[in-house]
DRENDO-1510 file (C-alpha; in Angstrom, 1 decimal, always signed):
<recs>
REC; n; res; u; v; w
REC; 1; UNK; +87.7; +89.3; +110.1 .
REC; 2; UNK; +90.3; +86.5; +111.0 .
REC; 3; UNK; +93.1; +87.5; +113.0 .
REC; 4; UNK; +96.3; +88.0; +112.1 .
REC; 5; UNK; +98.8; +84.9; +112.9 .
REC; 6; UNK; +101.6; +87.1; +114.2 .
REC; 7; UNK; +98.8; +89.0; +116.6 .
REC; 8; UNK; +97.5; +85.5; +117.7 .
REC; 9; UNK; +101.1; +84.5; +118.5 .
REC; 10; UNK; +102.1; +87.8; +120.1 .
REC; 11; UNK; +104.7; +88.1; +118.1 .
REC; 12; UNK; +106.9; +90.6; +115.4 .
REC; 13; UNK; +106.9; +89.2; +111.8 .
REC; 14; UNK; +111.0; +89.3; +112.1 .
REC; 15; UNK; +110.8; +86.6; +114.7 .
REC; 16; UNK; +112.9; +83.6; +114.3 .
REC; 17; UNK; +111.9; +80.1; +114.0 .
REC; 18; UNK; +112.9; +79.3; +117.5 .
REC; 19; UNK; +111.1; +82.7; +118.5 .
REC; 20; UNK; +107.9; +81.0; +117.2 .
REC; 21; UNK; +108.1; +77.8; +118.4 .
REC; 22; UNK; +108.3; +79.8; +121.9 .
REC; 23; UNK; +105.7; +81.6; +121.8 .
REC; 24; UNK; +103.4; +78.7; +120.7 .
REC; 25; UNK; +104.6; +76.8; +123.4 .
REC; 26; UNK; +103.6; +80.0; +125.6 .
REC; 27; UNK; +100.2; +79.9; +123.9 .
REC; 28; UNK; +99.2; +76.6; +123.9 .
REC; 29; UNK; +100.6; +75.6; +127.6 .
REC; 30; UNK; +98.2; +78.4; +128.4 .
REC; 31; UNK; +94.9; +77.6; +126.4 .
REC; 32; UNK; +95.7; +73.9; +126.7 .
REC; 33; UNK; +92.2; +71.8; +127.5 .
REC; 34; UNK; +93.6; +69.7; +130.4 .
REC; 35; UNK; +94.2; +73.2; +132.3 .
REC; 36; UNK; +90.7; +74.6; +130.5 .
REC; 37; UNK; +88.2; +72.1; +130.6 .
REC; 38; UNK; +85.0; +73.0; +129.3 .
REC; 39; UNK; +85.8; +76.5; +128.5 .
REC; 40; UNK; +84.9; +76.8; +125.1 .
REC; 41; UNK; +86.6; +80.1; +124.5 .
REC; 42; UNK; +90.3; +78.7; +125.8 .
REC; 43; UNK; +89.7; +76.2; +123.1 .
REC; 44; UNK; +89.3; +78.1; +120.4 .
REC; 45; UNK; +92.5; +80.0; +121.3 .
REC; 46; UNK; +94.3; +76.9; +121.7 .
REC; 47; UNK; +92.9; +76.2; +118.0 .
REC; 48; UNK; +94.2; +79.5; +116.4 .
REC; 49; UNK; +97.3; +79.1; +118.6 .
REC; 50; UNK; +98.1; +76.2; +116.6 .
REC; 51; UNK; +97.2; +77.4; +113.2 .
REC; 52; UNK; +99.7; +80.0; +113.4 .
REC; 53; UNK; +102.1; +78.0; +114.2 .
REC; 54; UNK; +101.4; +75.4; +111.7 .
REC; 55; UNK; +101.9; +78.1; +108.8 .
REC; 56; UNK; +104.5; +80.4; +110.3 .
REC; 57; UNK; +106.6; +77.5; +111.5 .
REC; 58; UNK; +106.8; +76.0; +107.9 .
REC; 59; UNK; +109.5; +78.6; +105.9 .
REC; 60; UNK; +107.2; +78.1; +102.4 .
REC; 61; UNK; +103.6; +78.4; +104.1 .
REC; 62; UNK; +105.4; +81.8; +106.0 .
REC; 63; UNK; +106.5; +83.1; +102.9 .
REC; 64; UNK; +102.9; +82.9; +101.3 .
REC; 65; UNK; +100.9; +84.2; +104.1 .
REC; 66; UNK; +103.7; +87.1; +104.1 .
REC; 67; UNK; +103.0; +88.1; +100.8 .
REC; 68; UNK; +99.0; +87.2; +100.7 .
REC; 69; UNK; +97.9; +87.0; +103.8 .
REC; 70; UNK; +94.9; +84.7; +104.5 .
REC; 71; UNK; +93.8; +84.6; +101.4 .
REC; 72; UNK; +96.5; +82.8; +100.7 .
REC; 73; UNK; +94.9; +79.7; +102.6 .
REC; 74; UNK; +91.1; +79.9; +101.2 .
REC; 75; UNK; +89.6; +77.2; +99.3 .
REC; 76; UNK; +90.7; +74.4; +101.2 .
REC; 77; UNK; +93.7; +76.2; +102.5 .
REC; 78; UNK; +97.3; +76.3; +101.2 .
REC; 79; UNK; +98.8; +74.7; +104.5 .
REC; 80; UNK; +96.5; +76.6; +107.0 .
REC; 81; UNK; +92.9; +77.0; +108.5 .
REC; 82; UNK; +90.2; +74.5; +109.5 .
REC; 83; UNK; +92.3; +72.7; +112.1 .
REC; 84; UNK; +90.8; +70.3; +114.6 .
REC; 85; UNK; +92.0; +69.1; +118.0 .
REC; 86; UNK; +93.1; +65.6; +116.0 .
REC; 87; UNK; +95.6; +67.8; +113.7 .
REC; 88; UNK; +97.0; +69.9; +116.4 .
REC; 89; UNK; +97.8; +66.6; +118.8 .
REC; 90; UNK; +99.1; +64.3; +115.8 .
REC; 91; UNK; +101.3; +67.1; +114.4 .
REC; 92; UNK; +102.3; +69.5; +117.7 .
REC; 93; UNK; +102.8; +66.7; +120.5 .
REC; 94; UNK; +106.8; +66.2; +120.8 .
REC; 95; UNK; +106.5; +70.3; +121.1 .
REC; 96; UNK; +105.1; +69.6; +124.8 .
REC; 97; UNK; +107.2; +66.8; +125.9 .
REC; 98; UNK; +105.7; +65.5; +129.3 .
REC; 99; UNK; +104.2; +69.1; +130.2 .
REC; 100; UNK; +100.9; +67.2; +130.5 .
REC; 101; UNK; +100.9; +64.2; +132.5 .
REC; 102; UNK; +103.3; +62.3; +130.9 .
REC; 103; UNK; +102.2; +63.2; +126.8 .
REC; 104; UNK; +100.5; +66.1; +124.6 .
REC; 105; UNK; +98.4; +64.1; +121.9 .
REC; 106; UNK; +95.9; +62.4; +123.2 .
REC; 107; UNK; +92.6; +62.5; +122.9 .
REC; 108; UNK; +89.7; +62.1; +124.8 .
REC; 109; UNK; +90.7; +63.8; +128.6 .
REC; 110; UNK; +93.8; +65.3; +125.8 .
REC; 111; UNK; +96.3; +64.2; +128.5 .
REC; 112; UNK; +97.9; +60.7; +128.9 .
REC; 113; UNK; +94.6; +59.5; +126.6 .
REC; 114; UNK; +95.0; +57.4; +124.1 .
REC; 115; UNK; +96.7; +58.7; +121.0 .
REC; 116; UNK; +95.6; +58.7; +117.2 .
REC; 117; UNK; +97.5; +58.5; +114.5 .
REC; 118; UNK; +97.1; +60.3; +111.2 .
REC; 119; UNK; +97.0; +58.4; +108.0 .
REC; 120; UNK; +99.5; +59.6; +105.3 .
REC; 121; UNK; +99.0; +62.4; +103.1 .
REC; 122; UNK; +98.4; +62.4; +99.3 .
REC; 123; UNK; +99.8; +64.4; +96.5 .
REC; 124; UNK; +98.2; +65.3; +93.1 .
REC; 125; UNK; +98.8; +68.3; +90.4 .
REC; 126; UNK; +96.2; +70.0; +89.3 .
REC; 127; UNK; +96.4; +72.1; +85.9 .
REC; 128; UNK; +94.7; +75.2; +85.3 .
REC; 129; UNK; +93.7; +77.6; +82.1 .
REC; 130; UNK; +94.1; +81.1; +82.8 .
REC; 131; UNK; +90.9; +81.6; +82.4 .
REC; 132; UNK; +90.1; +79.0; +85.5 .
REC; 133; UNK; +92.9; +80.7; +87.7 .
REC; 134; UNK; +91.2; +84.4; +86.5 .
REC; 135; UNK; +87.7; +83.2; +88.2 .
REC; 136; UNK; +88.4; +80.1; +90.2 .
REC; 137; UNK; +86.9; +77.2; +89.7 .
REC; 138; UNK; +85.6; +73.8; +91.6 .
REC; 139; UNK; +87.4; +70.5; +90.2 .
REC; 140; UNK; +86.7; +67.2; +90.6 .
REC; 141; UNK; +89.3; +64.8; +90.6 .
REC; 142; UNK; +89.8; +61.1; +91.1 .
REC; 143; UNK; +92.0; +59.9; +94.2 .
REC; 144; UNK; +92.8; +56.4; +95.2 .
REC; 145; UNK; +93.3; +56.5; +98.8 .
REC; 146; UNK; +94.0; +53.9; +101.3 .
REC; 147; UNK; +91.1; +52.7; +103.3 .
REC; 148; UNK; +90.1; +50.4; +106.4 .
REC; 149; UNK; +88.7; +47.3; +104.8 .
REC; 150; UNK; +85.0; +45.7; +105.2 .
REC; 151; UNK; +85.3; +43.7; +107.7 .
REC; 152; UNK; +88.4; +44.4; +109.4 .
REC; 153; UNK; +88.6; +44.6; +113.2 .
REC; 154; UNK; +91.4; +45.9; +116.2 .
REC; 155; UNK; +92.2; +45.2; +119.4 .
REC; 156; UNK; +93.9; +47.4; +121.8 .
REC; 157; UNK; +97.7; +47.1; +121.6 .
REC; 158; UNK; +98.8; +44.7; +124.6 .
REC; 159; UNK; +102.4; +46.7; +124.5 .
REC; 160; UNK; +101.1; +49.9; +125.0 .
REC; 161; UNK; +97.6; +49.1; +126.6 .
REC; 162; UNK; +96.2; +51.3; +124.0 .
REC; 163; UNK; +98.2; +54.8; +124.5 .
REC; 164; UNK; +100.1; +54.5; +121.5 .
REC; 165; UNK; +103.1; +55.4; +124.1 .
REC; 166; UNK; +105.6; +53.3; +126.2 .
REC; 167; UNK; +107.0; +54.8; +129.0 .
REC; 168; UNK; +110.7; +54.2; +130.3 .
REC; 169; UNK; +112.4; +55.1; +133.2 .
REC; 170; UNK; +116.0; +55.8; +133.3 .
REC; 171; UNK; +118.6; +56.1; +136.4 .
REC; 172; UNK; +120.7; +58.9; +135.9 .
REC; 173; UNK; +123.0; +61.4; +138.3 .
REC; 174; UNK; +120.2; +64.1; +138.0 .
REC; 175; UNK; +118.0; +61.0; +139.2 .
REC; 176; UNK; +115.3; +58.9; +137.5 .
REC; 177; UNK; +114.2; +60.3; +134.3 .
REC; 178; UNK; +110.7; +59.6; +132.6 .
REC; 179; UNK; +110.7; +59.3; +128.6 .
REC; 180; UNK; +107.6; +58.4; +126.5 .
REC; 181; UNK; +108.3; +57.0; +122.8 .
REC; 182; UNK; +106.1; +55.8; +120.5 .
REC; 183; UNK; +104.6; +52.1; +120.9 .
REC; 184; UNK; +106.7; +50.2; +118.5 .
REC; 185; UNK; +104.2; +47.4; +118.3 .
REC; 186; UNK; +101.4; +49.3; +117.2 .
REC; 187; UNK; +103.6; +52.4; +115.9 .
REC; 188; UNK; +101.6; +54.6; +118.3 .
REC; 189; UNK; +98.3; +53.9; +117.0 .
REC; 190; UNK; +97.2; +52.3; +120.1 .
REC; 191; UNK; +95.8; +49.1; +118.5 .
REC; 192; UNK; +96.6; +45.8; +116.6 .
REC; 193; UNK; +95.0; +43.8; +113.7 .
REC; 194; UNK; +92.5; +41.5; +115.2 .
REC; 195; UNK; +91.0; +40.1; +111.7 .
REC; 196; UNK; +92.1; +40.9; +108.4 .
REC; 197; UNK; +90.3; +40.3; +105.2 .
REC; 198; UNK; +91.2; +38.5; +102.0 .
REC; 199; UNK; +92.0; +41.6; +100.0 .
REC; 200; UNK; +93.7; +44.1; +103.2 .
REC; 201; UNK; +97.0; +45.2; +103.4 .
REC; 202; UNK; +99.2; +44.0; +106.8 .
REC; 203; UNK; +97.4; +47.1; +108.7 .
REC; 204; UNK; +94.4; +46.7; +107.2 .
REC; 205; UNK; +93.7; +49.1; +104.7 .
REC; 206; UNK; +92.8; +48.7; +100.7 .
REC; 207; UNK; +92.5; +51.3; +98.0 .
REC; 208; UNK; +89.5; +52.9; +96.9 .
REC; 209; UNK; +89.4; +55.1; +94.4 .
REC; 210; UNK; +86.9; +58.4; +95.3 .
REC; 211; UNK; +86.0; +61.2; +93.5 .
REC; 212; UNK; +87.0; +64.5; +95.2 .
REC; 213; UNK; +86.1; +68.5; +95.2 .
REC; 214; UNK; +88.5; +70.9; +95.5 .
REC; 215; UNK; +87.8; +74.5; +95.2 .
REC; 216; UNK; +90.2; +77.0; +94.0 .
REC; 217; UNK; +89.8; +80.2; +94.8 .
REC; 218; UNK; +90.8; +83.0; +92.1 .
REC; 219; UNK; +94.5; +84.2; +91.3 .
REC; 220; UNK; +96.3; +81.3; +92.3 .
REC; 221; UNK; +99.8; +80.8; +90.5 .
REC; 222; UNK; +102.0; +78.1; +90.1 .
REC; 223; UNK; +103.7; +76.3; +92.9 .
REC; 224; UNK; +100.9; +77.0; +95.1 .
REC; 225; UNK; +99.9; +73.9; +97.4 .
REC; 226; UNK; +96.3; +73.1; +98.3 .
REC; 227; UNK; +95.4; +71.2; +101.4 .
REC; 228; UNK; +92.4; +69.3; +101.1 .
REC; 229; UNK; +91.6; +68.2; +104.7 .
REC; 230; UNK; +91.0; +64.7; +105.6 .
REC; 231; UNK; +91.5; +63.4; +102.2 .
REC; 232; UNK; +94.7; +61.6; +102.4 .
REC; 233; UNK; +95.0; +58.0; +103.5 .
REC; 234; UNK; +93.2; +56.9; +106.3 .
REC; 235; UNK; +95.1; +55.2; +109.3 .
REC; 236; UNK; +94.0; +52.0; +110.9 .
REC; 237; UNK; +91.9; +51.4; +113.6 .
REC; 238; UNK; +90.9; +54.8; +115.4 .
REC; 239; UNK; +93.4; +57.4; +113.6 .
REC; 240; UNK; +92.2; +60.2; +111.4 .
REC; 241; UNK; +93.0; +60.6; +108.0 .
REC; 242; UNK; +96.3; +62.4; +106.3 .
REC; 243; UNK; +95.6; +65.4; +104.1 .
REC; 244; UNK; +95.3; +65.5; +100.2 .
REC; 245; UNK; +98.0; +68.1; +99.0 .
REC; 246; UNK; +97.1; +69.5; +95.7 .
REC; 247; UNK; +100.3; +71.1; +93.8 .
REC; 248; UNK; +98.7; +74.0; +91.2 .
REC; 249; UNK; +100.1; +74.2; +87.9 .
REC; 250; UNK; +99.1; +77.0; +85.1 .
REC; 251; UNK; +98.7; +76.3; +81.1 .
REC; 252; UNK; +100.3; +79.3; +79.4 .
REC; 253; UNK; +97.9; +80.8; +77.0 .
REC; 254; UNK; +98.2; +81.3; +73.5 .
REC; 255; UNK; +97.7; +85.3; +73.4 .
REC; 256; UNK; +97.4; +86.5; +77.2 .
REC; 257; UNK; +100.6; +86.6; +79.1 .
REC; 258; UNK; +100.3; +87.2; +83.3 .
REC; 259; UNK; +102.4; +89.6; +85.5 .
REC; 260; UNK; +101.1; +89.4; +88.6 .
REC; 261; UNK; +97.5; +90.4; +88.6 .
REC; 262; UNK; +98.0; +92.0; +85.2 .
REC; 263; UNK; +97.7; +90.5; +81.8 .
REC; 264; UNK; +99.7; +91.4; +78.4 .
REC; 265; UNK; +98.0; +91.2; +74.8 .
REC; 266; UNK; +100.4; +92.3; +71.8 .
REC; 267; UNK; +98.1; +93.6; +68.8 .
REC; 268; UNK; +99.9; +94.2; +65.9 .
REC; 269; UNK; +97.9; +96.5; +63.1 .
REC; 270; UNK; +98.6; +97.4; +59.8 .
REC; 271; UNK; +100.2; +101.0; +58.9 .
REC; 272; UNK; +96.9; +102.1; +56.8 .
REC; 273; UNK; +94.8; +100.5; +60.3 .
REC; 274; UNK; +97.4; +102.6; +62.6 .
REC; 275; UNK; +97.0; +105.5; +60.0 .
REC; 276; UNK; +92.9; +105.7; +59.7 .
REC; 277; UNK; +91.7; +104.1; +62.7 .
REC; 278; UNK; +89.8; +101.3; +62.9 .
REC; 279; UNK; +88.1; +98.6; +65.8 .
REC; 280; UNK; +90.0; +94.9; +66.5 .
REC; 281; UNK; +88.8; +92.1; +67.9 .
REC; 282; UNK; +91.0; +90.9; +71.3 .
REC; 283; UNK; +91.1; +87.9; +73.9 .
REC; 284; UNK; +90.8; +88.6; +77.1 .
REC; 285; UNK; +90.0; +85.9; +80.1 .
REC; 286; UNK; +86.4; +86.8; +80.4 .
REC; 287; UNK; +85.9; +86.0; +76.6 .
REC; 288; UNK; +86.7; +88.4; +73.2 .
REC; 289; UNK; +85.8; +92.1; +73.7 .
REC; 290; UNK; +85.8; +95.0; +70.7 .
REC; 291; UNK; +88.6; +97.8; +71.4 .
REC; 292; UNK; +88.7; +101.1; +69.4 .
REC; 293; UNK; +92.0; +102.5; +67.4 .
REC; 294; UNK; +91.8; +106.0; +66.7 .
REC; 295; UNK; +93.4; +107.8; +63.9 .
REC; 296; UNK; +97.2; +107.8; +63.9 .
REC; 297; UNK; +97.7; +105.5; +66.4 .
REC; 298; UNK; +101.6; +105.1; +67.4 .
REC; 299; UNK; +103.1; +102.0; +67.5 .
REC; 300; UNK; +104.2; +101.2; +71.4 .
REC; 301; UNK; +100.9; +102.6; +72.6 .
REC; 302; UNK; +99.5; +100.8; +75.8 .
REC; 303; UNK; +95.9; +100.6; +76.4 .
REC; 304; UNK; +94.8; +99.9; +79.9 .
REC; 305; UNK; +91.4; +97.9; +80.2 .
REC; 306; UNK; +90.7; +98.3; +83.6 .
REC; 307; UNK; +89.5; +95.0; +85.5 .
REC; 308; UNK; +90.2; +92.7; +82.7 .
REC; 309; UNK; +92.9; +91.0; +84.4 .
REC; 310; UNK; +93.5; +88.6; +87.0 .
REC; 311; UNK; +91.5; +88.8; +90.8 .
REC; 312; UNK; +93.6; +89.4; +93.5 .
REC; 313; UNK; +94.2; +86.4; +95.6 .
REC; 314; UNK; +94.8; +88.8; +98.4 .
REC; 315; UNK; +91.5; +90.5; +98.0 .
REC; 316; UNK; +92.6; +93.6; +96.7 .
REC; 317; UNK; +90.5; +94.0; +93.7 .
REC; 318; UNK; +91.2; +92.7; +90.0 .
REC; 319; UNK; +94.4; +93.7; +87.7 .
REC; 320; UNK; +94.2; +94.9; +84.5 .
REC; 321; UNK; +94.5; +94.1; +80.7 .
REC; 322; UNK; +97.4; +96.1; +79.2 .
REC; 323; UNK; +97.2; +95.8; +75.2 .
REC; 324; UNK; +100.2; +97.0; +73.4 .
REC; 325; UNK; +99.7; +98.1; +70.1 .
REC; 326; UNK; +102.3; +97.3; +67.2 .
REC; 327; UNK; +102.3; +98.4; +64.1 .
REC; 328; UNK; +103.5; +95.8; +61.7 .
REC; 329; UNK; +105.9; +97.6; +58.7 .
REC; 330; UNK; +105.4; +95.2; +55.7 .
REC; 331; UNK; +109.0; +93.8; +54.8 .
REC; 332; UNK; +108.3; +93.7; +51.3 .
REC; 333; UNK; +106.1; +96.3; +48.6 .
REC; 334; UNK; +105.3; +96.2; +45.1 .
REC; 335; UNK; +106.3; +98.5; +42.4 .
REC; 336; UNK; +103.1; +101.4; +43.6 .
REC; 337; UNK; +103.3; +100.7; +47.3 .
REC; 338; UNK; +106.9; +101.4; +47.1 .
REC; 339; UNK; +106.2; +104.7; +44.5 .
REC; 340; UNK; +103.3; +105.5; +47.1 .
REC; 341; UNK; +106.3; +105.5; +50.2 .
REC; 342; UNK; +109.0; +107.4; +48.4 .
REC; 343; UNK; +106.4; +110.6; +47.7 .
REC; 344; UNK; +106.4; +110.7; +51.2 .
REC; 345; UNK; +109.3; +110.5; +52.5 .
REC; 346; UNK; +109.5; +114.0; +52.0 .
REC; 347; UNK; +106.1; +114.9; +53.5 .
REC; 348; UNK; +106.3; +116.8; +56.3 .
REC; 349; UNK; +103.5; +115.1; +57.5 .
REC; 350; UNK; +104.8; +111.6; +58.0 .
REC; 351; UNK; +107.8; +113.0; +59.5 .
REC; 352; UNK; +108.1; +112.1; +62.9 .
REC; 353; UNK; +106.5; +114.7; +65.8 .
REC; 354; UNK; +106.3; +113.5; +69.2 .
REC; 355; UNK; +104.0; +115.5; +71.0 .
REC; 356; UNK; +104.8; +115.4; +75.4 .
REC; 357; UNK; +101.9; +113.2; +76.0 .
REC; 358; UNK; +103.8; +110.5; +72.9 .
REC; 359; UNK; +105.7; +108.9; +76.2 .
REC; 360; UNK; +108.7; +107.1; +76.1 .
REC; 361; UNK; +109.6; +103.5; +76.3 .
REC; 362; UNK; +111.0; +104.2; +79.8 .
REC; 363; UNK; +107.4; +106.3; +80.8 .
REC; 364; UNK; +105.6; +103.2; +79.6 .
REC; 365; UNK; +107.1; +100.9; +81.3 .
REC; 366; UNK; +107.4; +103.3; +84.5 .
REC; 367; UNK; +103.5; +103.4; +84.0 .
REC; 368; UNK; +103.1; +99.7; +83.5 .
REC; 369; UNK; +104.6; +98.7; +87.3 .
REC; 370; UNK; +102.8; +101.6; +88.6 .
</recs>
């Protein structure tokens, strides 16, 4: 089972931001590979050190994993999981100043290496039916991504000698001071264009169109955010490539409405239906199923079809399918309807008689959130 972000941070989920940042910093100075080399198990801490901070630092991705936990990350991840030592040293290096001989984000020895930059990231929106966000589903969209050019070649950067940093020293009255900033001649990518091709861009690069997966795991809503690792634009020369954030987006449906993991069906049946019983026909996401209306069914009655509803993005089980039944009072009669109606209005046995298990609205609806 994956551990909790908080526990890997050692840290109360009512810590501030500047709380968090700390303890990464804690975390990550300790686990770090320049002070653990080879140690296998110091860098997989260092890993999950960073993935913590990569969600809980970020108010929205914080907010998510609050209310869903991991799950909220599966399928590619909303924001978190799968990081790699490229991620954590692109994204977390101005966290560590010169607490590593004189940079935190490089690669290759990690300290004072040379540093790689990561391509920018992509944004598509992706709509669902509720039926897809009931089950999950795999799609396969088109993305036109930035890539390096056949042909195209780098050299190291003769500014930076390849570090992607440039270091200055300044006098002041504590003394000299050391400050690395990024290379502005290679913008900290460590190289330059050495040959360019016909159809590249300044850096490089041309478009491409690819075709990409993404899986989506069940129960998703929208404004949820997909990451799709290493499927943004790539960067030239050595650098890795950005992320491709997918933004979901959910069709309403024509009969189903969603609260939560629940769904809503309104069936509206005739008085003689309501009266003598009878089966209808409903939707439900997993296709139409037959429900039975027994004699004198009251209008507001809730039926609860148990696992008809939505999964659980959180893992905690499937909602259900509450149909609310309606009986539908016809506005207008003819001449024997209406004579049939006025015999009864002084029948005792069409007068109403709530029995204590006829609930009222407020008990229904008390039930409903229950």
């Amino acid at each position: 089972m994956k551990q909790d972000y908080y526990e890997v941070l050692g840290i109360s989920k009512g810590a501030s931001a500047a709380e968090i940042k700390k303890a990464y910093r804690k975390k990550a100075l300790e686990y770090h590979p320049d002070k653990n080399p080879g140690d296998a198990k110091a860098e997989e801490m260092f890993k999950k050190a960073a993935e913590a901070y990569e969600v809980l630092s970020n108010p929205d991705k914080k907010a998510r994993y609050d209310q869903y936990g991991h799950a909220a990350f599966e399928g590619g991840g909303f924001g978190g999981g799968g990081m790699n030592m490229e991620d954590i040293f692109s994204q977390f290096g101005d966290i560590f100043g010169s607490a590593f001989g004189g940079g935190f984000g490089g690669f290759g020895g990690f300290g004072g290496g040379q540093r790689r930059v990561k391509g920018s990231n992509l944004r598509i929106r992706v709509t669902l039916s509720l039926e897809e966000v009931a089950h999950g589903v795999e799609k396969k969209v088109k993305v036109k991504r930035k890539v390096q050019a056949p042909g195209v070649t780098y050299k190291t950067c003769s500014s930076c000698g390849g570090s992607g940093q440039v270091t200055k020293i300044t006098n002041t009255i504590l003394g000299r001071m050391q400050t690395a900033t990024t290379c502005n001649t290679c913008g900290g990518a460590g190289q330059m264009l050495d040959h360019k091709p016909k159809d590249a861009d300044p850096q490089g690069m041309h478009l491409e169109e690819e075709t990409v997966s993404i899986k989506i795991p069940p129960g998703v809503e929208s404004g949820m955010q997909l990451k799709v690792s290493g499927k943004g634009n790539q960067a030239p020369g050595n650098g890795v490539p950005g992320d491709l954030l997918v933004a979901i987006e959910t069709k309403e449906h024509p009969t189903l409405k969603r609260e939560g993991d629940n769904l809503h069906y309104d069936l509206y049946v005739s008085i003689p239906d309501a009266v003598l019983g009878t089966s209808k026909e409903i939707d439900t996401v997993g296709g139409k199923v037959r429900i039975k209306l027994e004699p004198g069914m009251q209008s507001g009655k809730i039926l609860r079809l148990r696992n008809k509803g939505i999964q659980s993005i959180n893992g905690y089980g499937t909602g259900d399918l509450l149909v609310h039944v309606n009986v539908w009072t016809p506005k207008e009669l003819n001449k024997e309807q209406r004579e049939f109606f006025e015999r009864m209005q002084d029948d005792d046995n069409f007068s109403p008689k709530p029995e204590k298990s006829d609930k009222s609205f407020f008990e229904k609806v008390k039930d409903m959130f229950s």
